[in-house]
N, C-alpha and C positions, 0 to 999 in steps of 0.2 A: 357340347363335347365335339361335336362335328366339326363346326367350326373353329375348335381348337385347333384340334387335330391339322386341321388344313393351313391354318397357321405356321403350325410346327413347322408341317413337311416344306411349307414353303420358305420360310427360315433356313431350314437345314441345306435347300437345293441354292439359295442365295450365298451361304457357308462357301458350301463346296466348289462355286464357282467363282468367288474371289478367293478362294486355296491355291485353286488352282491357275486363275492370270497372276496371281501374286507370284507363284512359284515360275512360270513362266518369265515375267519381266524378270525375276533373279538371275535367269538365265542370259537373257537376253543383256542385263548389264554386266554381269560376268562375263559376255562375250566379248562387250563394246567393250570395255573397259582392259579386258586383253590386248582386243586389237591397238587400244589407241599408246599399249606401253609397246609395240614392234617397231614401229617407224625411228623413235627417240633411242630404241636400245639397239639399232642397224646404225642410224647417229655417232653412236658413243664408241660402237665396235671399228666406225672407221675411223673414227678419231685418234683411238688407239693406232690406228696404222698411218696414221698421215704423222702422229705422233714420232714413232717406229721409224718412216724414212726421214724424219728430219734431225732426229738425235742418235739414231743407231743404238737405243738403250734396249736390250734384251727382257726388261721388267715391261715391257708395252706390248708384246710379243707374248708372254702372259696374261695382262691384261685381254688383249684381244681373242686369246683362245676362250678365255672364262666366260667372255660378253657371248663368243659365240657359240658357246655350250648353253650359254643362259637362253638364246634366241631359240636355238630349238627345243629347247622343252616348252618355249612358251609356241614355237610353232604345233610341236605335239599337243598342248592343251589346246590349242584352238581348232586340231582338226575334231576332240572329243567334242566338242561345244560345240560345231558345226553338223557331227553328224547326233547330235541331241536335237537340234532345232530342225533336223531333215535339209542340211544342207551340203551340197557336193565339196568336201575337202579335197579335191585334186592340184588343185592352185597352191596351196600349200603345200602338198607334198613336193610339187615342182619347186617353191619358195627352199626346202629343205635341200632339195638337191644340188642347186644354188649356191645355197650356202656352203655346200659340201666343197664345189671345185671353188667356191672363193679361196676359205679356206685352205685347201692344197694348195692354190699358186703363191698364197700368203706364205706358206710355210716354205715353200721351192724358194720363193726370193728371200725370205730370211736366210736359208742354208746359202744359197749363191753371195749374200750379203756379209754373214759370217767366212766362209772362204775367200771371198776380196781382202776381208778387212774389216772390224767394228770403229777400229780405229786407222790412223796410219802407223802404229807399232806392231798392230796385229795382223794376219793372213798374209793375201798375196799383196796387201801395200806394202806390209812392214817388211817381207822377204825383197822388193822391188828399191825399198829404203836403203837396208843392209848392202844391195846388192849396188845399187852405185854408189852409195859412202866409201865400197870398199877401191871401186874404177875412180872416187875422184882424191882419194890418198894417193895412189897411184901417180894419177895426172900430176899431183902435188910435187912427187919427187923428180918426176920426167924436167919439170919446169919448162916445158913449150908453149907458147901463146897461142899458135897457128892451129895445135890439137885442142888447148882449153879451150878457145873459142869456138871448135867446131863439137866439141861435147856440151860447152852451154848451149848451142842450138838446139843439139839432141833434147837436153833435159829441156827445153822452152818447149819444143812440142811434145813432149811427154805433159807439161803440165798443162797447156793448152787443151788435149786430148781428156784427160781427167776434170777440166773448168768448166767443158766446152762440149762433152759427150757426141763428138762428133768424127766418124770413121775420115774424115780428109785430115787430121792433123794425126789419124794412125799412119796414112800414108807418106806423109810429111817426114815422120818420125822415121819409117824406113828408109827413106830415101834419105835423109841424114844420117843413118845409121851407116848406110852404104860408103856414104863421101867419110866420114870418122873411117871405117876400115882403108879405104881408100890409102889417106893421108898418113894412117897409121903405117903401112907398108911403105907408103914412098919418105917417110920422114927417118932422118939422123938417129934416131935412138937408138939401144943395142938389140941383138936380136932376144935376148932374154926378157927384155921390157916389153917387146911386141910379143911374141906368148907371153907375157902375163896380159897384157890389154884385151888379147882378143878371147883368151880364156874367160876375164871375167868381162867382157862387154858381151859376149857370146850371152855368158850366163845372166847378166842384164837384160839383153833381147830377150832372151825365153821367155822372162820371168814376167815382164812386160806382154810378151804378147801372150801369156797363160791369162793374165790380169784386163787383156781387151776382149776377150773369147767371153771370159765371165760377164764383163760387162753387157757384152752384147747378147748372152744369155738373159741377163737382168733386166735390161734395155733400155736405150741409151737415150729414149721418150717414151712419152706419154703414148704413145702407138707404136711400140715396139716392144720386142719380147715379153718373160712372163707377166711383169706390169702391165702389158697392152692387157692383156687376158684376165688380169688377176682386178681391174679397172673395169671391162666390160660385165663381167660376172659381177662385180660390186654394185653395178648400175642395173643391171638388169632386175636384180635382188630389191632395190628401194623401189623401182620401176610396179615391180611387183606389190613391194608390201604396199604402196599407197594405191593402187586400186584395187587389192584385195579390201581395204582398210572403206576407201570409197563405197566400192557393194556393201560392204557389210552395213557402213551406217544407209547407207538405203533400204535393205532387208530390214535392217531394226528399226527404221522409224518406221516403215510399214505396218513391218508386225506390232508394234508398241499400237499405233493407230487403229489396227484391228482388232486388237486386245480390250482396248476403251471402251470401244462404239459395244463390241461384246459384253462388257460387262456393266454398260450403261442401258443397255437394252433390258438386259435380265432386272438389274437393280430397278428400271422403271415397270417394269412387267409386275414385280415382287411386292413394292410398295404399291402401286396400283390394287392391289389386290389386298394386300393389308386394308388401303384405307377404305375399303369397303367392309370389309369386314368389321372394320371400327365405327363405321356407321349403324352396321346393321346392328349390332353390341350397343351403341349407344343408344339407340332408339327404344333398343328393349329396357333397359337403365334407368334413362333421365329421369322417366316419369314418378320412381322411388326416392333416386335421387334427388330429385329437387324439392321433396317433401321433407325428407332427411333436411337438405342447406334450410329451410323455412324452420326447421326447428331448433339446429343450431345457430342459425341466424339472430332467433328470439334468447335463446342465454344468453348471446354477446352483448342483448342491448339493455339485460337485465345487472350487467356489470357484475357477477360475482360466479361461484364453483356452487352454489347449490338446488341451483334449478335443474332438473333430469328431461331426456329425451324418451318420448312414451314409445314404447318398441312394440309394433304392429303387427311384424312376418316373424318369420324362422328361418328365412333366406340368408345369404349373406350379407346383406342392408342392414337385417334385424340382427346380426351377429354385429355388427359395424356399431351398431346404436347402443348396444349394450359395454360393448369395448370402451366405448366415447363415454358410457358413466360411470365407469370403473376409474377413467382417469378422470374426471371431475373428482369424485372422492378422494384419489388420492392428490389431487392437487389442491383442493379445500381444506386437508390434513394441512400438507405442506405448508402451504398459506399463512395456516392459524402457528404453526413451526416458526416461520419467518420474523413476524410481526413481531413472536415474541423473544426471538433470537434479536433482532434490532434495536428493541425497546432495552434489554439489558446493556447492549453495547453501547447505544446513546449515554447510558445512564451511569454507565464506568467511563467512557470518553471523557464528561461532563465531568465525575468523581477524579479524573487523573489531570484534564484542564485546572482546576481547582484545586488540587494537592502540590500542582509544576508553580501554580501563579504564588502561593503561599508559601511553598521552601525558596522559592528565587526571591522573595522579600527577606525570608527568615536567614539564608543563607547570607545574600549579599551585603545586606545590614551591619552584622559583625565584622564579617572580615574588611569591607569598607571602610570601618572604624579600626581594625587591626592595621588595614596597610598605610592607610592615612597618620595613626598615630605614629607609626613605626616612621615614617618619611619623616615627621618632624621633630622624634626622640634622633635621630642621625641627624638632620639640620643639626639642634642644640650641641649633641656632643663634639660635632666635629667645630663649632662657633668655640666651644669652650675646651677646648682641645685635650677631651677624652680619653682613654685608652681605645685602643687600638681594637683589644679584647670584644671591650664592653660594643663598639659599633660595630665590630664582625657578630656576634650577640642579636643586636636590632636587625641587622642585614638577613640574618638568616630567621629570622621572626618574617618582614617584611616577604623575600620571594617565597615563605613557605605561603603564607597567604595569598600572595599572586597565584602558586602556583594550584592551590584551594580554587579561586576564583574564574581561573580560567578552566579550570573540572567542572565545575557549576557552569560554568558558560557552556562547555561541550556539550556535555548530555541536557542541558534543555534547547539548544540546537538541535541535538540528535532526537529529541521528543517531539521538534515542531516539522523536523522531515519527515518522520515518519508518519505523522500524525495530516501532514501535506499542510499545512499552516502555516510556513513560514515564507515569508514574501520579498522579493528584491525593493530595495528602496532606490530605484535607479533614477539620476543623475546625470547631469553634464560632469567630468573631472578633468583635471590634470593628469596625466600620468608621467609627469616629467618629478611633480611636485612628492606625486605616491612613492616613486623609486629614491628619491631624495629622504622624504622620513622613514624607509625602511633601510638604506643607506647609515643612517646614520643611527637607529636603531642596533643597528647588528655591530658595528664598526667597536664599539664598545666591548663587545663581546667576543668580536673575533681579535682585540689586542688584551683580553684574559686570558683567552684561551693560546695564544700566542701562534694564530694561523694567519693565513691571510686572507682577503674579504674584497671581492670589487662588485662594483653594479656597469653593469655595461650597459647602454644603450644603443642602438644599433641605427635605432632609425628615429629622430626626434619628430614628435607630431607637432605639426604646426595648428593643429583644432585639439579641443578638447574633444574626450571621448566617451558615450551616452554606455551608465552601465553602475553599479551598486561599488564604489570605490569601497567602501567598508568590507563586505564578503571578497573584493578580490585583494585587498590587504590580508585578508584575516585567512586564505589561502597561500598566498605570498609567505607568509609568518609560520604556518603550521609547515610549511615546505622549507624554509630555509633552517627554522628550529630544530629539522629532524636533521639537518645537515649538520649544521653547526653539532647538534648532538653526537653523533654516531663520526666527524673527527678529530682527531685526538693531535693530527697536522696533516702541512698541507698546505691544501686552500677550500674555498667555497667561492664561486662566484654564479651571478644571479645574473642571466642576459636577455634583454627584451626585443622582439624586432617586431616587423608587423606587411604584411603581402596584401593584396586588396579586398580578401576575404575572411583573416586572422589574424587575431594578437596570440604572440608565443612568447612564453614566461619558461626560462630553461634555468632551474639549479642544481647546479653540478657541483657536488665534494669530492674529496679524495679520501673517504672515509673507508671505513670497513666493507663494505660493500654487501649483497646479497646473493644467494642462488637462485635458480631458477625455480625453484621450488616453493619458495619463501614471497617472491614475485607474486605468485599466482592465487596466493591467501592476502595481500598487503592491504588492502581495501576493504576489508572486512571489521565488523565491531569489538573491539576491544582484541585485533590482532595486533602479536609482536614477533619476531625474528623470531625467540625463541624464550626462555625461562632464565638462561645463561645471561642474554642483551637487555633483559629487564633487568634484572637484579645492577646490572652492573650502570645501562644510563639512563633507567628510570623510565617512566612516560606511563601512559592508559590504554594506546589504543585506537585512540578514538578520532586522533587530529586527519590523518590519513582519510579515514570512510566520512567523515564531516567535511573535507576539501574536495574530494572525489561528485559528492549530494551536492554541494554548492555549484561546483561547477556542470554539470549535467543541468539542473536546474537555472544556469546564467544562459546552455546552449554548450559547454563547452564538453571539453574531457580534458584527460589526466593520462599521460603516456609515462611510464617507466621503464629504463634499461640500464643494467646492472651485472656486474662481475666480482665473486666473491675476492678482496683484496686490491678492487682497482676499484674505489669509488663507485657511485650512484648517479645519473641522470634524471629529473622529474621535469618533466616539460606540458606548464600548462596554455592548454590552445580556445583563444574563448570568440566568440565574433566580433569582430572589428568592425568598431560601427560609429563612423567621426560626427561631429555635428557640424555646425556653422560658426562655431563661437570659436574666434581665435585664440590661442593661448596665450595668457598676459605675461610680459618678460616679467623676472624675476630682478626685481635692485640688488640682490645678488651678483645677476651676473658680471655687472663691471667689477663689480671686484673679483669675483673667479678670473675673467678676466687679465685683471689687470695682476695674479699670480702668475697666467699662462704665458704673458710675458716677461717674467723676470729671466735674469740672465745669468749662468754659473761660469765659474772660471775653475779649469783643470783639464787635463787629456786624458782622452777616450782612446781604448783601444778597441775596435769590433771586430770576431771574428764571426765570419759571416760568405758562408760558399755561394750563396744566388745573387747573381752582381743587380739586380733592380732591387733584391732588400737592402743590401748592401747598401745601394746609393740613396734608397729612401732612410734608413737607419744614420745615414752621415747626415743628408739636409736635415732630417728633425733635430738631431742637439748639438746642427753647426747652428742652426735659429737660435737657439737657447745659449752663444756663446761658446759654447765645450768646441776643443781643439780634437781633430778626429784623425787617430789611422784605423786603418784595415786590413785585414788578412783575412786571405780566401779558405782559410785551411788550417788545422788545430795545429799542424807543425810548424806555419807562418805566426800561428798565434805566441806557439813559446819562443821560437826565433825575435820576434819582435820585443818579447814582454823579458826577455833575459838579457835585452842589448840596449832598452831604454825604460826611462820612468813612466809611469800612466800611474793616475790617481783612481781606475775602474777601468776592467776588461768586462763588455758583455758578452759574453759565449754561445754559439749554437749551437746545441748536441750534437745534432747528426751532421758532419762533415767529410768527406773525402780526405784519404790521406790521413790522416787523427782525429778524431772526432774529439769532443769537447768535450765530455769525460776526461778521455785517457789526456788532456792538451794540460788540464789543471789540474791532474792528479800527477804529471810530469814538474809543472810550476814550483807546489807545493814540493817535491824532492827534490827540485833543486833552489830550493830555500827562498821562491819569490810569492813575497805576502800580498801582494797586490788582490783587492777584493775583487771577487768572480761573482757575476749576475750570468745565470743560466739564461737563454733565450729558448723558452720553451711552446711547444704546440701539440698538448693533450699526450705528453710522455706519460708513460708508464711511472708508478708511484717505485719501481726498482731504481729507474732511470734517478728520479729525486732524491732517493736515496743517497746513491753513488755520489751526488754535488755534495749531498748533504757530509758525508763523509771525508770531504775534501775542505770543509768550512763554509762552504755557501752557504747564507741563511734569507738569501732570498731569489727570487723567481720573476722576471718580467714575460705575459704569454704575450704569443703571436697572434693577432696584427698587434703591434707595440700602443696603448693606451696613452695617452701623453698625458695626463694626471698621474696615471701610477707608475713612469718614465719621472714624472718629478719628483714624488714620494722618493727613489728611489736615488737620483740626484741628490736631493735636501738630504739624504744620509751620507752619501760618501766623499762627495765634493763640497766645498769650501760653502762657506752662507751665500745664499745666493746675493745678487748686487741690485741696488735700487731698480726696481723695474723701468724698463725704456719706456720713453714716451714715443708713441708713432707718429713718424712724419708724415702730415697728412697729403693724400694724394692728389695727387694736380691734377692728370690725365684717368681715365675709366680704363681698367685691366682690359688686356686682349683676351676674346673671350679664346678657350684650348679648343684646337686642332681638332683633337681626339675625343672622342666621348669619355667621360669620365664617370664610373658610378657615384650616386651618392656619397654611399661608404667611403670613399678614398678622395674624396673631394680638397681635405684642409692638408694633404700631405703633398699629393698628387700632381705635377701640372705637365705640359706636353713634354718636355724630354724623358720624362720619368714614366712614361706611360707607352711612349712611342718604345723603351728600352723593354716594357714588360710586355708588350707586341711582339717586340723583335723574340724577345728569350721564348714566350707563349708558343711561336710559331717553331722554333730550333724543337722546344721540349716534343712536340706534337708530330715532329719526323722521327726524334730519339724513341717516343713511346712506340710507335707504327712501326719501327725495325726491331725494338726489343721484341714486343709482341709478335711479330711475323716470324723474328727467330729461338720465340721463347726463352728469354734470356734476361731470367727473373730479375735476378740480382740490380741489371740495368733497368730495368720496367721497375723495382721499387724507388730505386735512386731517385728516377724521373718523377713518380708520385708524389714522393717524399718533396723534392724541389716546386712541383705545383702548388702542392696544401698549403706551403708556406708564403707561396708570392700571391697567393693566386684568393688568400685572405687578408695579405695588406693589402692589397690593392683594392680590398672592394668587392670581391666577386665569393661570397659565402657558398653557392651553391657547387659551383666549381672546389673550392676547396673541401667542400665534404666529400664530394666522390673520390678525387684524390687521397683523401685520408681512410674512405672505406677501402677501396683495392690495395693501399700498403697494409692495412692492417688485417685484410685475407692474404695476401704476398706473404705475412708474418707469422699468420697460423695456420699456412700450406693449406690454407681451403683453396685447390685450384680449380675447384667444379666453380666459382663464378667469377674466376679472375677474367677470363675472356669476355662475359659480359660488361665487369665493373671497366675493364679498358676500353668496351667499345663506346659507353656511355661518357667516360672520361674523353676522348675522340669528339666525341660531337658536342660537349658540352665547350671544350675549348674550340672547336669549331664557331659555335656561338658566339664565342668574347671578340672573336678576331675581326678586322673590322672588312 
């Protein structure tokens, strides 16, 4: 007990005296930490006054009172802190007083600086103004050369004196004022002209020398007048703060240095004494103790909960040893709990492995035989040319069994994740070849559904890539199925790109979209929208939480964002992980190919405000044959398309001057049918609308695709003409000037690049003075103008920031407009060469 006891207290006294250097260093940093904001805010207060004489603005003049109101209360709080630590604040008081006549000469040269003049309309400039405007109308009527030329001398040393702040061109000035009176009396005028001259040159002189008095009150240097004063008090004040500022941190590193070694003394005293005490405790101990470990020692090597420890004393040992067989008992219960809690689970595991292996036989069996027969009763009917009836009939026999078998496929998917069973079969692939059958999968479906469908590829791998192509299909498909599902029009497109860490699988509809609420349950089992979005486009559930499991399980995830009535985003990201095997051309390709060069005949009209899309939109379909004009602007657009023929106008929404809505909703009333192809980049599903309203029934997006640029051609232009044969090249291309990204490589070459340089650099002065002058409307324009060059060209990352600050520009989030333009600032920083 005794030695508890002493324990205790020494504990306690070790407490107390890191309480209290603790609470001392708080002081101590609250000192320092005062002093070191004095220097910077005596800094800022004269700045304000260097500010003050060089602009005459009255708001600096404020400023400077407020900083020096701020400086003394912080000199007031440092003299409380000083006389806390027992230290003499006199220095600061004197720092305070200091302050006091800065201050006052500050304020005397403001009033003498107001009374001159803030301006030259205002005080004695502006009265000194008036006053010889009115002597040189005067002079004007007299019409004398001998007098004007000795009053412009006058006025030269007046201005000299004011340039020059020096009292020899005052004297100058009188002593021409003298020869002017002079020449005034001996000269031909009448005597009524001479009173008037001298009346108002009289009052010129005064006014003038009221206006050098002040000056010289002000003073007319750096060592003269209140300046001189209101200057050495200013210096004497920083003089001050910085070796007040100096002691101090030497007092405090003293004392902090004294505080330590204090309280490392004590702490070694403290512990010292503890671990004696821990000796003297263990020594009385061990020798229990180590009979106690010898007998738990022996049940550990007897491997099981029901060997006991024979309990000897009544001590606290023997309290210990009976503790210690209480939890043997209740963990050789436990035990016997477990074993047979495992033994039932193995054994339903076992029962549910075996009930999943025998309905997936019993299930797939039939409907295998349903969907197979159904494919070959449609072969036959349509061979023997059917009713129509009867094979809509088979058709919906057929996908109801697809869509039976692919429910079966779900949930024994979803039996073997959860069950952790189910394994990647990974693979060297394709993925030129995977976007291609799901390409061509969908493409069916999206001209049922009467949408539009593209696959983008961003970045073509030249390796194949190691990974279970099956499960990233069969994610691909539950992703695009929910798209296709849920719009009704639009589009769907599926974009793949890849960075040296990830593959990114993005599909984007223009469907009905989601809330934020609906988001956050999406991934869940047998989740839907709602009872309303079942009923009406069907589904389980289960496609979502099975691509979610897949991908987590590949390494990857599942990103979603979404807006109720603007579409949906799903973007899967998995590891990128190429191998060695290059990827084998496709015999396809010559013939793709040898489409990409066929050639159309008819004229294009483009309207199109950014002159590097502009000039890249003319070279791709002057390549293709098509005859091109242009127009910067939806009002050039109907100018153009009302005063000549075109077989296809492609339109950009957002234009200066009339945007492309209003350009073809004008066309259309004044009776010109000419088809409109929207040129669009992630518009609002209103904005589609509005074309759609006007008869546009189709959409090319930005960067312009040149597969779906033909698609779009082979509709409205003439059949296209035997494909060219290329003249093969003599000489090897020069390789471009300019770096060119990937992306922009097959459009791109150095003029076209050197122009998207030039315009890059224009935008990125335009963005820095909208921004500097908040001057939204211009800061969206400019955005708006990036996203769209700044994605033909190549440069994806640049064009998303551009399109994230127009579209906070659009819904007034200004809290991160200033960030998204500084990021935009240095991302085009980046591009530039």
């Amino acid at each position: 007990m005794m030695m508890l006891l002493v324990l205790v207290i020494g504990g306690l006294g070790l407490l107390a005296n890191q309480y209290h250097a603790a609470e001392e260093r708080a002081k101590l940093e609250t000192l320092q930490t005062t002093a070191e904001h004095l220097v910077p805010d005596i800094l800022q207060m004269r700045r304000s006054e260097k500010d003050f004489l060089l602009r005459h603005n009255p708001q600096y003049v404020e400023q400077l009172t407020a900083r020096s109101e701020h400086i003394k209360v912080e000199l007031q709080g440092l003299q409380r802190r000083l006389i806390e630590v027992d230290q003499d604040p006199q220095q600061l008081k004197k720092m305070a007083s200091l302050l006091d006549h800065y201050l006052s000469h500050f304020l005397t040269l403001y009033n003498i600086d107001v009374e001159i003049g803030l301006d030259e309309t205002l005080g004695l400039r502006g009265e000194l103004r008036k006053s010889i405007h009115a002597v040189e109308r005067l002079f004007e009527r007299i019409e004398s050369d001998s007098l004007l030329k000795e009053l412009l001398m006058l006025r030269r040393h007046e201005k000299d004196f004011l340039l020059r702040q020096e009292m020899s061109y005052w004297k100058r000035h009188t002593v021409s004022y003298g020869l002017l009176q002079q020449k005034i009396r001996a000269s031909a005028i009448t005597p009524k002209q001479k009173t008037q001259l001298d009346a108002l040159l009289g009052d010129y002189q005064s006014r003038f020398s009221k206006l050098v008095k002040a000056k010289q009150s002000y003073g007319l240097s750096q060592n003269s007048g209140i300046y001189a004063e209101m200057r050495e008090a200013a210096h004497q004040l920083e003089d001050d703060a910085k070796s007040t500022i100096d002691r101090l941190e030497i007092y405090i590193g003293q004392r902090k240095e004294h505080i330590e070694k204090s309280s490392s003394f004590i702490l070694a005293t403290v512990m010292m004494a503890i671990l004696l005490l821990e000796l003297f405790i263990a020594r009385r101990i061990s020798t229990s103790t180590r009979a106690l470990v010898k007998q738990i020692n022996t049940i550990e090597q007897l491997n099981g909960f029901s060997a006991r420890i024979e309990v000897t004393a009544e001590d606290e040992l023997g309290q210990l040893a009976r503790s210690f067989n209480q939890l043997l008992e209740h963990l050789e219960d436990a035990n016997d709990n477990l074993q047979q809690s495992l033994e039932k689970e193995r054994q339903a595991s076992e029962a549910k492995d075996n009930f999943l292996a025998s309905m997936s036989h019993e299930l797939r069996t039939p409907l295998a035989s349903v969907i197979g027969n159904s494919e070959l009763l449609i072969d036959e009917c349509e061979e023997s040319c059917a009713e129509q009836s009867r094979i809509g009939l088979i058709r919906s026999i057929q996908r109801a069994g697809e869509h039976q078998l692919a429910l079966v496929n779900d949930i024994l998917d979803m039996s073997k994740i959860e069950s952790g069973k189910l394994s990647m079969d990974e693979a060297p692939y394709d993925l030129s070849l995977l976007l291609k059958d799901l390409e061509m999968m969908f493409l069916t479906k999206a001209d049922d559904q009467g949408i539009q469908f593209a696959v983008v590829h961003n970045s073509e791998e030249p390796y194949q890539l190691q990974g279970d192509s099956q499960r990233i299909g069969q994610i691909l498909i539950n992703l695009l199925g929910n798209a296709f599902k849920f719009t009704e029009q639009g589009q769907v497109t599926l974009t793949v790109w890849s960075d040296s860490k990830y593959l990114f699988c993005s599909v984007k509809d223009s469907g009905i979209g989601m809330s934020p609420e609906t988001i956050d349950t999406l991934f869940g089992r047998f989740e839907q929208v709602d009872g309303s979005i079942s009923r009406r486009f069907g589904g389980n559930g289960l496609g979502l939480y099975l691509s979610l499991n897949l991908a987590e399980i590949m390494g990857g995830e599942i990103d979603v964002s979404s807006n109720m009535g603007e579409g949906s985003i799903f973007q899967l990201r998995l590891p990128y992980r190429p191998t060695d095997i290059p990827v084998q051309s496709n015999p396809a390709d010559s013939q793709a190919e040898s489409v990409l060069q066929q050639r159309y005949s008819g004229e294009v009209l483009i309207a199109e405000d950014t002159p590097e899309l502009q000039l890249l939109e003319r070279r791709i379909l002057e390549s293709m044959g098509v005859v091109v004009t242009t127009a910067e602007n939806g009002q050039e657009a109907v100018a153009q398309a009302t005063t000549n023929h075109f077989d296809l106008i492609l339109m950009d929404m957002q234009m200066p001057v009339m945007d492309g809505i209003e350009a073809t909703r004008v066309l259309r009333q004044q009776g010109v049918t000419t088809p409109v192809v929207p040129l669009t980049a992630n518009v609002m599903q209103k904005h589609r609308d509005a074309f759609v309203a006007e008869g546009c029934k189709e959409f090319l997006a930005k960067p312009i695709d040149r597969q779906e640029l033909r698609r779009v051609l082979n509709r409205f232009l003439a059949q296209p003409q035997e494909p060219r044969i290329a003249e093969p090249v003599t000489e090897p291309a020069a390789e471009p000037s300019i770096a060119v990204p990937p992306q922009a490589e097959e459009e791109v070459d150095d003029e076209l690049m050197a122009i998207f340089i030039d315009s890059t650099t224009k935008n990125r002065e335009k963005l820095k003075t909208a921004l500097s002058e908040k001057a939204w409307p211009a800061l969206r324009e400019t955005a708006h103008t990036v996203k769209g060059s700044a994605a033909s060209f190549g440069y994806p990352e640049l064009s998303n920031i551009a399109e994230a600050l127009q579209f906070a520009l659009d819904e007034e989030r200004m809290g991160v407009v200033p960030e998204l333009a500084m990021d935009l600032l240095i991302e085009m920083g980046s591009v530039l060469p």
